[in-house]
VOKE-471939 format. One record per residue (C-alpha): x, y, z; residue in three letters. Coordinates in pm, whole numbers, padded with zeros to 5 digits, always signed. Example, Ala and Ser with C-alpha at 12.3 -4.5 7.8 and 13.67 -1.06 7.14 Angstrom:
<sites>
+01230-00450+00780ALA;+01367-00106+00714SER;
</sites>
This chain:
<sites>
+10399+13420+16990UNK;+09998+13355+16930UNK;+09912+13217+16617UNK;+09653+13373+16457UNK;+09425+13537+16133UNK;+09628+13734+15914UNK;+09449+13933+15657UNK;+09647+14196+15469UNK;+09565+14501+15334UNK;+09687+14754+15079UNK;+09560+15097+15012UNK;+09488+15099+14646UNK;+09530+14755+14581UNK;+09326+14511+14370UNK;+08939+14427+14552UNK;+08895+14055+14481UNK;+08587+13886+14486UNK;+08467+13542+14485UNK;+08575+13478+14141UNK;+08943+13382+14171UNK;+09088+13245+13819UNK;+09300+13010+13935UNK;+09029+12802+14133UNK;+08758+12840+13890UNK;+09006+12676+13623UNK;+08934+12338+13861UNK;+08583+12388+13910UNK;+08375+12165+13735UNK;+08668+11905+13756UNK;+08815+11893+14123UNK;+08898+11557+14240UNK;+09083+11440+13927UNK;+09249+11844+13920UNK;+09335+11750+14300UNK;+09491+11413+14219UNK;+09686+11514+13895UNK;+09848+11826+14070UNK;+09936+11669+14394UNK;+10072+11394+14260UNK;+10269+11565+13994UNK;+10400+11789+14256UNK;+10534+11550+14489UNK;+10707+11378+14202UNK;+10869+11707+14132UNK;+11005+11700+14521UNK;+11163+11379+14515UNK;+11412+11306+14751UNK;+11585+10963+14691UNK;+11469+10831+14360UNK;+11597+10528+14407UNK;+11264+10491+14557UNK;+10898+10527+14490UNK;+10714+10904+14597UNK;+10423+10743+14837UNK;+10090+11001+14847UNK;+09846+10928+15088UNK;+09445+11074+15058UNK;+09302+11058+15394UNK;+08925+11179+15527UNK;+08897+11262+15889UNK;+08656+11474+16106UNK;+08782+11781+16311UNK;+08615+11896+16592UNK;+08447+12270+16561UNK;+08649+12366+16875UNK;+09011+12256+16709UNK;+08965+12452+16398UNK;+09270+12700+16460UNK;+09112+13036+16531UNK;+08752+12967+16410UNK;+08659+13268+16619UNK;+08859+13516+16461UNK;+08769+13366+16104UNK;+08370+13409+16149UNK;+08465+13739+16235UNK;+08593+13796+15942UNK;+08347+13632+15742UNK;+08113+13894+15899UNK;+08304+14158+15771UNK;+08287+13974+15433UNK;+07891+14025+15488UNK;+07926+14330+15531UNK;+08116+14462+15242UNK;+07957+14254+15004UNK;+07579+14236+15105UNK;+07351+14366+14854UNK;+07671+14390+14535UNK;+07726+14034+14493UNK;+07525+13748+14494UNK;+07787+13481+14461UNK;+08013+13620+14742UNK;+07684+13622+14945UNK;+07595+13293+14911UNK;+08022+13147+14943UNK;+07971+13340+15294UNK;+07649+13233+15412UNK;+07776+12833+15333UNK;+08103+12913+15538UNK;+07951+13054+15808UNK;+07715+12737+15834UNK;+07993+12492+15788UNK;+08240+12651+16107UNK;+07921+12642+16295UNK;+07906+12269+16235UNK;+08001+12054+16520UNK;+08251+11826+16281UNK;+08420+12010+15967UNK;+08525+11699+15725UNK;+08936+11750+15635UNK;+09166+11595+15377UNK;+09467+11565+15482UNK;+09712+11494+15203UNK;+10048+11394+15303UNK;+10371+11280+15074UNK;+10707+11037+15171UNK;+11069+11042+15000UNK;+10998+11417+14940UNK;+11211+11730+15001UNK;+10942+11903+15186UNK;+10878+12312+15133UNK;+11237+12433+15127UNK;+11279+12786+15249UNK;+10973+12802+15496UNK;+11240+12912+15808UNK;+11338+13269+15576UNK;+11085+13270+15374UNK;+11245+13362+15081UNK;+11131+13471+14763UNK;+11142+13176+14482UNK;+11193+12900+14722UNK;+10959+12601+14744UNK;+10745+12697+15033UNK;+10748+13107+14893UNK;+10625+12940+14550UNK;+10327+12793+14723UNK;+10270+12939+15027UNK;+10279+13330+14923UNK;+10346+13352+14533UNK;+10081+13408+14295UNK;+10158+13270+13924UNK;+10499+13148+14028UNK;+10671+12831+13981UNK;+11031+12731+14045UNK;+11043+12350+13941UNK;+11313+12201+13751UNK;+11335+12154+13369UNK;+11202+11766+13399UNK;+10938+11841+13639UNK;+10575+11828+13521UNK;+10437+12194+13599UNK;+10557+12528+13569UNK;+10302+12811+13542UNK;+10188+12785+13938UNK;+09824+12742+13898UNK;+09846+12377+13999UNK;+09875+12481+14385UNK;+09518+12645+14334UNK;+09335+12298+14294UNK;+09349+12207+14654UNK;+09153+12531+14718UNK;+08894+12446+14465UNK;+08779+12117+14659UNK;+08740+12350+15008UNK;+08402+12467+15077UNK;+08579+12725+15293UNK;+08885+12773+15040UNK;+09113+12726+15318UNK;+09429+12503+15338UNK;+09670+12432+15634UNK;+10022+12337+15510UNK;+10234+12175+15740UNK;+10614+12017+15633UNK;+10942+11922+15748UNK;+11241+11984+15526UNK;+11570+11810+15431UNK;+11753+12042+15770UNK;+11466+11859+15947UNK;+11312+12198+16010UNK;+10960+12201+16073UNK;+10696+12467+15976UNK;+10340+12507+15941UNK;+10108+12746+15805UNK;+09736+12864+15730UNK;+09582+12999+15396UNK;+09209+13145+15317UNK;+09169+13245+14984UNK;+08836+13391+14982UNK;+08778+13777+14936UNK;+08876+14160+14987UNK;+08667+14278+15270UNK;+08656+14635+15507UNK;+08918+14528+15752UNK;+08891+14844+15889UNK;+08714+15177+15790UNK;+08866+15268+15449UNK;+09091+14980+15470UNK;+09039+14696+15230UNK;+09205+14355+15256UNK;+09352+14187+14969UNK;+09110+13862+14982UNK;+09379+13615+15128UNK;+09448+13609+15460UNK;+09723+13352+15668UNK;+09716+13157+15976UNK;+10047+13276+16117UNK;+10225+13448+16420UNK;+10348+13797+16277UNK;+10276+14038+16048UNK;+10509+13942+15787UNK;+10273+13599+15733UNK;+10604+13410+15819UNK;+10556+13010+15877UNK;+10500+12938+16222UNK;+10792+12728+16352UNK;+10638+12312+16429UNK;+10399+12115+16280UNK;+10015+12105+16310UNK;+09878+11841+16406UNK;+09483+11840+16325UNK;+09443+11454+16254UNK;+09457+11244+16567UNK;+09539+10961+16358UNK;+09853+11065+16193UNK;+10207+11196+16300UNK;+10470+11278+16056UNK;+10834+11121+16173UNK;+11070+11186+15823UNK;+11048+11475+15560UNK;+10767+11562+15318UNK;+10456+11817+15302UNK;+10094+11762+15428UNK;+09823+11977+15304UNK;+09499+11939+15493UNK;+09162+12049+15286UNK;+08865+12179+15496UNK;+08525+12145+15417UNK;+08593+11862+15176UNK;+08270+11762+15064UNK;+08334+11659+14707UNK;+08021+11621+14458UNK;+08075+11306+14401UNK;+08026+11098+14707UNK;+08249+10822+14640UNK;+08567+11049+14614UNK;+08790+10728+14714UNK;+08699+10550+14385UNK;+08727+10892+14174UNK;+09108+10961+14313UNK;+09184+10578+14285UNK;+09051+10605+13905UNK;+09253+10913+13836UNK;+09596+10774+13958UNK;+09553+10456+13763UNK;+09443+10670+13422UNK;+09700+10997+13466UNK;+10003+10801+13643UNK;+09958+10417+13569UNK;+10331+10427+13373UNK;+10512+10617+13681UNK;+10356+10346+13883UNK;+10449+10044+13700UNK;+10795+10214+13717UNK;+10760+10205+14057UNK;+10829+10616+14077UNK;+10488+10624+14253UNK;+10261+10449+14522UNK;+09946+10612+14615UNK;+09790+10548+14951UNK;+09369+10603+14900UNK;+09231+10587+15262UNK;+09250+10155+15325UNK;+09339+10100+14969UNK;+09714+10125+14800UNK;+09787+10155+14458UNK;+10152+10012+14380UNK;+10337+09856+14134UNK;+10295+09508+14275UNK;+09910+09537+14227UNK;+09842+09828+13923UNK;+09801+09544+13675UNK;+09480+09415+13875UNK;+09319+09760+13930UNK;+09390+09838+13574UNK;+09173+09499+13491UNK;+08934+09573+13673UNK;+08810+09900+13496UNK;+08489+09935+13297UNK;+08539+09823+12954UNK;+08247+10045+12844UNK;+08458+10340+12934UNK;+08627+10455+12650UNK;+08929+10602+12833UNK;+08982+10289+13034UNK;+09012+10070+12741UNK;+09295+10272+12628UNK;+09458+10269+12959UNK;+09397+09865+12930UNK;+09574+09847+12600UNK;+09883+10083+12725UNK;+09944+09852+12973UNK;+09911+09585+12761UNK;+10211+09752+12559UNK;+10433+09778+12889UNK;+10382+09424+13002UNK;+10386+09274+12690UNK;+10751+09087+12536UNK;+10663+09185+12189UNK;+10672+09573+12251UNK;+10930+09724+12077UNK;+11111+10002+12206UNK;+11249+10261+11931UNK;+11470+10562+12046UNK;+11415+10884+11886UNK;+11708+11026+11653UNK;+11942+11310+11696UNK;+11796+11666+11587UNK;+11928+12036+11545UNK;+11742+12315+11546UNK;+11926+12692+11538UNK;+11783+12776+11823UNK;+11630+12556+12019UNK;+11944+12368+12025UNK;+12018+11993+11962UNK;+11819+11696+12112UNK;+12077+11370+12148UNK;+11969+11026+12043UNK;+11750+10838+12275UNK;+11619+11176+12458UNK;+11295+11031+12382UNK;+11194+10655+12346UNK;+10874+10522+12143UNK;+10729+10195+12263UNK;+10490+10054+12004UNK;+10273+09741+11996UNK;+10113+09544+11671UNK;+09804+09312+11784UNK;+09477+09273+11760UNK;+09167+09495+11897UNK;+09436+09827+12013UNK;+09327+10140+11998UNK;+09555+10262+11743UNK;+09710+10569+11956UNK;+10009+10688+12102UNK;+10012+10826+12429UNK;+10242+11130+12509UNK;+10432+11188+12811UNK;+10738+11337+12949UNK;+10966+11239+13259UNK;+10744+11334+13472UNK;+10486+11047+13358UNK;+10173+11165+13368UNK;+09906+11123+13077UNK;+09897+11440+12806UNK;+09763+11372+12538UNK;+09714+11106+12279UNK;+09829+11132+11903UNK;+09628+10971+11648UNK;+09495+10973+11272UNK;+09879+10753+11227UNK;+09702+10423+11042UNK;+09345+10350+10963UNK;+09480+09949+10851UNK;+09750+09890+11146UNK;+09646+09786+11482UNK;+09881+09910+11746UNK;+09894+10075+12067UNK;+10205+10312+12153UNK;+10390+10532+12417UNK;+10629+10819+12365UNK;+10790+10925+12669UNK;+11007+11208+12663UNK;+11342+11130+12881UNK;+11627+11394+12816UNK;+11695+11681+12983UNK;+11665+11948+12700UNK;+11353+11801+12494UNK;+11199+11754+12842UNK;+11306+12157+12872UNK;+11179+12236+12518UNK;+10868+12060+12552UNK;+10756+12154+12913UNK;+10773+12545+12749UNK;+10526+12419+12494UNK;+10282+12258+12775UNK;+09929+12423+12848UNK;+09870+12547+13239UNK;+09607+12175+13214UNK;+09925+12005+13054UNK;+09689+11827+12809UNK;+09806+11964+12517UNK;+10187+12106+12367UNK;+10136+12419+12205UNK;+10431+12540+12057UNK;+10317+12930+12042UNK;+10452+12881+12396UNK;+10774+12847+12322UNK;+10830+13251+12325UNK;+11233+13243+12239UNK;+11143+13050+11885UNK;+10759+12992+11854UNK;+10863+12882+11462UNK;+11100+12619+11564UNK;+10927+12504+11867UNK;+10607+12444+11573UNK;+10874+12222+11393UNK;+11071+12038+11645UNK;+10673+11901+11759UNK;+10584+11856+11385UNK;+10907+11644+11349UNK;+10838+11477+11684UNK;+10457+11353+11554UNK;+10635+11278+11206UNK;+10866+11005+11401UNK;+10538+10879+11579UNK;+10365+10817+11220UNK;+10645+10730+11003UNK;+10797+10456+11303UNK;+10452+10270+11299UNK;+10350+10234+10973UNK;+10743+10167+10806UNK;+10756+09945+11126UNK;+10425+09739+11057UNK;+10315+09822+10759UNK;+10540+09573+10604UNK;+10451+09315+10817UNK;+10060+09364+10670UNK;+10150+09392+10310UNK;+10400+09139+10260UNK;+10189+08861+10267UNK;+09796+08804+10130UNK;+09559+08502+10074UNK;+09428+08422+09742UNK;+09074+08410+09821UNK;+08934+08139+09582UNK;+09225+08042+09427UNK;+09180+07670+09574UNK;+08889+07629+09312UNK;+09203+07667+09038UNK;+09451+07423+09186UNK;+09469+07027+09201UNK;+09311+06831+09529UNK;+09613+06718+09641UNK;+09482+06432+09861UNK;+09392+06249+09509UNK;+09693+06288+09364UNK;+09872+06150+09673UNK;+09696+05840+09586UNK;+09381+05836+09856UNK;+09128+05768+09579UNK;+09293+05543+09321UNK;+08999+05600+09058UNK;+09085+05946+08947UNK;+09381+06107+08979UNK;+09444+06494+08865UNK;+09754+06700+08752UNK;+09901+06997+08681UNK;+10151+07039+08491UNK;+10343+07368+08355UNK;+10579+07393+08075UNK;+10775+07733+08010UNK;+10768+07758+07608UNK;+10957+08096+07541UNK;+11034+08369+07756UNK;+10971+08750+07620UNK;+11093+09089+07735UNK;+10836+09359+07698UNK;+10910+09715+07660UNK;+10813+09901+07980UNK;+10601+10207+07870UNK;+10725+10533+07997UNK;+10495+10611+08291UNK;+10328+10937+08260UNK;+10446+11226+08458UNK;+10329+11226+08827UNK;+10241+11581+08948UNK;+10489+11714+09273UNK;+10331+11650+09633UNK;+10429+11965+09759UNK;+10320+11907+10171UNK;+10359+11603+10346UNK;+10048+11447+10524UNK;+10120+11611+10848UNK;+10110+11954+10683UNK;+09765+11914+10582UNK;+09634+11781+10910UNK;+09803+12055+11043UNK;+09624+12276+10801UNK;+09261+12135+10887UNK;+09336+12217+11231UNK;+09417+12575+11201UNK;+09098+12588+10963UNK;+08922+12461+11290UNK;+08799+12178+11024UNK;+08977+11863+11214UNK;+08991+11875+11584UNK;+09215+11661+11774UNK;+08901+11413+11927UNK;+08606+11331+11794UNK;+08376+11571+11586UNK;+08072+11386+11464UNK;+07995+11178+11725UNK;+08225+10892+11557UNK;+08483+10725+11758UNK;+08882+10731+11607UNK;+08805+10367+11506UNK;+08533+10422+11296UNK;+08681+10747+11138UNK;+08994+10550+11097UNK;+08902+10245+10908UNK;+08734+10458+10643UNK;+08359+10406+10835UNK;+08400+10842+10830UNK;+08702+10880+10632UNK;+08736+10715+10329UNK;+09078+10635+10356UNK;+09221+10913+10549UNK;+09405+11183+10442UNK;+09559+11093+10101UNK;+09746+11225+09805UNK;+09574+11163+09454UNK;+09784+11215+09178UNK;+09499+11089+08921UNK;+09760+10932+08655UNK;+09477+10842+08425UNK;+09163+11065+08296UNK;+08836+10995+08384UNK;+08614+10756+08244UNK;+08273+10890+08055UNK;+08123+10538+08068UNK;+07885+10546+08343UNK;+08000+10814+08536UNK;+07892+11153+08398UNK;+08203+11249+08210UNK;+08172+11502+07936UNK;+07919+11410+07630UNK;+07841+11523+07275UNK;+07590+11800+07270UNK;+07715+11985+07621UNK;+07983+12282+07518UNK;+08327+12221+07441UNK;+08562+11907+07491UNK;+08627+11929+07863UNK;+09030+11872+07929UNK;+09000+11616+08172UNK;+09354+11716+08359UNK;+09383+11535+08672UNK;+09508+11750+08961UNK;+09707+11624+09249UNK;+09512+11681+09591UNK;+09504+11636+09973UNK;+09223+11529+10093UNK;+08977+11398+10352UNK;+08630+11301+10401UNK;+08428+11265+10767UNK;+08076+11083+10779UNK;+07837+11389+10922UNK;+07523+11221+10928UNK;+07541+10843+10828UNK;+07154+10855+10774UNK;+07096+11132+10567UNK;+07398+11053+10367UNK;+07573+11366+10467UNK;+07938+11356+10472UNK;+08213+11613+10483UNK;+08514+11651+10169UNK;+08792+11852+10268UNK;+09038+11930+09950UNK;+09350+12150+09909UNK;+09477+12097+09533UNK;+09826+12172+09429UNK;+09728+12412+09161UNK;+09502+12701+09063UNK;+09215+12615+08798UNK;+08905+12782+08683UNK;+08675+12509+08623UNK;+08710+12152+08810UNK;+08518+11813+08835UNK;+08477+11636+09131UNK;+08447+11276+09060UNK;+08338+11015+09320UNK;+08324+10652+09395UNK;+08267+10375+09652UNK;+08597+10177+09667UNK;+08497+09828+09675UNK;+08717+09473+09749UNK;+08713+09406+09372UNK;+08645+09741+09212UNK;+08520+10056+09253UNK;+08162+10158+09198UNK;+08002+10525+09185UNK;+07870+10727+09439UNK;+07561+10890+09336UNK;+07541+11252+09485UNK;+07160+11418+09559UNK;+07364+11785+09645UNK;+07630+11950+09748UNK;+07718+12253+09931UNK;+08052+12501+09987UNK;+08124+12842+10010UNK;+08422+12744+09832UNK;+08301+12659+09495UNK;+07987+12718+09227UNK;+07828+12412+09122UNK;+07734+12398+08788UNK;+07598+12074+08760UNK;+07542+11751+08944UNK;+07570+11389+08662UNK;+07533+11087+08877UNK;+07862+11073+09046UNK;+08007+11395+08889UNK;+08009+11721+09027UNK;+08165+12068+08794UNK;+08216+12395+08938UNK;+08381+12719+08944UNK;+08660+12731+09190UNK;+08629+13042+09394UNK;+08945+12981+09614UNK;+09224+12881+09373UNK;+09442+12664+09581UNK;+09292+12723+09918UNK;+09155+12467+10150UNK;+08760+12398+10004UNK;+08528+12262+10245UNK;+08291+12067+10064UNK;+07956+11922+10209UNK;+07806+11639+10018UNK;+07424+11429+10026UNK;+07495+11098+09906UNK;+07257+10850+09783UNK;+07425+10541+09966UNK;+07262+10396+10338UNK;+07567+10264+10528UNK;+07921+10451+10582UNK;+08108+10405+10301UNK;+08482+10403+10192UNK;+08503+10704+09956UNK;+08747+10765+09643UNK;+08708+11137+09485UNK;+08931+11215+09233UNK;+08951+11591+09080UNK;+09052+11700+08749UNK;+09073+12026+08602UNK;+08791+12080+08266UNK;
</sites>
């Protein structure tokens, strides 16, 4: 039968314009959207896996007069005209650029083909929910596995997004060694016919039924596929940015750089191959003033290196989520110097999702967490956003509440694993500074100068027991550290990245944070000397009761002194005072404030270092702004007490 321009139609249907959601969620982004989708897709078709998925990118030129039906396509682009001229200025100008482009002697193609792949089951019957029906002809549908890396189906829209004419060609042989291939043009509705409107996608095909058309298309000279997989060729690729082999090469190495060093995955970029025999040199040779790649660096540093340790995650129930078994996921962690202090999240699939951190503002590590077992991988993959960067348990529609818990618990093991793993390590030994100036010069006692000889000598005269004092009562810490992170973050106080321009590092080692998120139980009162406590003359005796509180502080402006105090005390008080201070090597100093500002409390005065209020919140989150009169970031101590 003759192959030819299928464009549907349905009285009463949806009119779609230009605007098509699940290609504009690329736009902006397209080669690295291209290169994390298709590669997380083939992964999710392996065949053998006792071998590596190979994806090859390849440019090549067709000739006007190949393009399969051009005719019958400008004709429709017409009839695009047409219906939109005059309503639309964006469909206008997407017509008048495709028109140009099929009149162009040579259309540039992509043609992006996978090996050790299944291929697009079900493209002989077409039948609903199988591979090539998924792809091919279902909108928002995904059948992949419970390991596999997607499963909303928007991923097969990022192709699309790098065609100037939004129009694929899929071509594949399957495990029966049947071969199929079809065309798809996602552009708009148009007047097919007087008072018939097409949907907006139309098919290269050979019936009405927009059936795959039996044998493979061959529109690269230079290529002919012999063994099963997919190819997808991309028309009108004319990406942004003109060097689109070193922008896919760059995105393999930072989204899949573990599945390749597994050797899961070799990608084939026009002449160049990315394997696991030569990832370690390409990862070298990225720009260390790119933030991202120095991460990548120190990740791989972790997965080479003989002192990584590898720590399986434990056993946990949930009602109903169900029970994850030991070891369904594995943390690899790293102590050295210079690491980025992160841990990088994945699941079976491989690719890059996100990156935990706030863990440890003293410990310098680099870590992975991949996620290996079937049922977290299930679990977790529900939680995953349609970009998979991010696990958002509201997802998880069966048991939003438990999903929220099983991911608290999961960043909990992260935290907890690296600092009781080497925090130990970095407290269990420290130098005496100076403490040579106290002790004998041993090379004159061992007799090098003769003239004067020095000793010390200690004698143990009585031994005496004192009587421990009975420590005073510490208040209860209610939420863990986690809880109040978590807590910021809803209050859309503490994103994930970076807020004021700081990196993680400088946050981190107190430059922005003053030692993190703490808990400050205040054992002892407040000194008067020197740092605006309560004096004769100004009202009653103030009661000085210290109040446990979570807290955190983030340098704003380092130059106007502006930083940022985020509190949540553990009771409700009337009147408070907010005491602060410059931790220092030897002791801590105060911290002069100029002013302070909060919709969250009434400031009644401002001595020095001391600030009193009226709490207006009780024991809600306060988000405090503060001018201090200090010139370089400092490590900040603020300790509150009720008066």
């Amino acid at each position: 039968m003759q192959s030819y321009w299928n464009f549907p139609a349905a009285a009463g249907g949806t009119i779609n314009s230009i605007n098509n959601a699940g290609i504009e969620t690329f736009k902006g982004n397209e080669l690295d959207s291209l290169t994390r989708e298709i590669c997380q897709n083939s992964l999710d078709a392996i065949k053998d896996e006792s071998k590596p998925v190979v994806v090859e990118f390849k440019s090549f030129k067709l000739q006007r007069n190949q393009f399969p039906q051009r005719a019958e396509l400008l004709e429709a682009f017409n009839k695009c005209e047409t219906t939109w001229k005059g309503k639309n200025p964006k469909s206008e100008q997407f017509i008048d650029q495709a028109k140009y482009i099929l009149n162009e002697q040579e259309i540039p193609f992509l043609r992006i083909s996978d090996f050790n792949t299944k291929g697009l089951e079900g493209a002989q019957t077409g039948e609903l929910g199988s591979p090539w029906s998924s792809l091919v002809r279902e909108a928002g549908s995904s059948n992949k596995g419970d390991s596999s890396g997607g499963s909303f189906g928007i991923g097969k829209s990022a192709p699309f997004a790098n065609s100037k004419l939004r129009i694929l060609f899929y071509s594949s042989q399957d495990l029966s060694d049947y071969q199929s291939h079809i065309g798809v043009a996602n552009i708009m509705s148009f007047e097919k016919q007087p008072g018939q409107i097409t949907l907006g996608t139309g098919y290269f095909t050979n019936n009405e039924n927009s059936n795959a058309i039996p044998g493979l298309i061959n529109l690269d000279p230079g290529f002919n596929r012999e063994e099963t997989g997919t190819d997808i060729f991309v028309s009108a690729f004319e990406p942004k940015d003109m060097n689109w082999v070193e922008a896919i090469r760059n995105s393999v190495i930072y989204n899949f750089f573990i599945t390749i060093w597994q050797n899961k995955l070799v990608v084939k970029v026009d002449d160049e191959v990315i394997s696991h025999e030569n990832i370690g040199s390409f990862i070298a040779q990225l720009d260390d003033t790119n933030e991202d790649y120095r991460h990548v660096k120190n990740y791989f540093r972790l997965l080479t290196s003989e002192d990584s340790i590898q720590i399986p995650y434990p056993a946990k129930s949930y009602k109903k989520i169900g029970k994850f078994e030991e070891g369904e996921a594995t943390l690899f962690i790293m102590k050295g110097e210079d690491l980025n202090r992160r841990v990088l999240m994945t699941r079976k699939a491989g690719m890059r999702l996100f990156e935990q951190n706030r863990i440890s503002g003293s410990i310098s590590f680099t870590g992975i967490l991949i996620i290996t077992g079937k049922h977290m991988n299930q679990v977790f993959k529900k939680m995953e956003n349609p970009a998979h960067t991010l696990w958002e348990p509201s997802r998880f529609e069966e048991a939003p509440k438990e999903a929220d818990t099983a991911f608290k618990d999961l960043r909990r093991f992260v935290r907890e694993t690296v600092q009781q793993t080497f925090q130990a390590e970095t407290t269990d030994t420290m130098d005496a500074f100076g403490l040579s100036d106290f002790l004998p010069d041993t090379t004159t006692v061992d007799g090098e100068g003769d003239d004067k000889k020095e000793s010390l000598t200690l004698k143990i005269k009585s031994i005496a027991q004192k009587k421990k004092e009975k420590p005073k009562k510490k208040l209860k810490k209610k939420q863990r550290n986690e809880e109040f992170e978590d807590t910021l973050a809803d209050a859309g106080i503490i994103p994930e990245g970076d807020q004021a321009g700081h990196s993680d590092e400088e946050r981190e080692e107190g430059l922005g944070l003053g030692g993190g998120t703490g808990n400050t139980h205040g054992e002892q009162g407040p000194s008067d000397e020197g740092t605006g406590g309560a004096q004769e003359g100004k009202g009653e005796k103030e009661k000085n009761k210290p109040i446990d509180v979570e807290k955190r502080y983030v340098c704003l402006q380092k130059n106007e002194g502006l930083y940022r105090v985020n509190i949540k005390p553990e009771k409700k008080f009337e009147k408070g005072k907010l005491e602060f201070k410059v931790s220092g090597e030897q002791s801590d100093y105060i911290l002069p404030i100029l002013d302070v500002q909060s919709p969250d409390i009434q400031v009644i005065s401002i001595d020095k270092n001391v600030v009193r209020f009226i709490n207006l919140t009780g024991k809600k989150l306060k988000n405090i702004k503060v001018k201090v009169d200090y010139e370089q970031y400092c490590v900040m101590e603020v300790d509150l007490y009720e008066i």
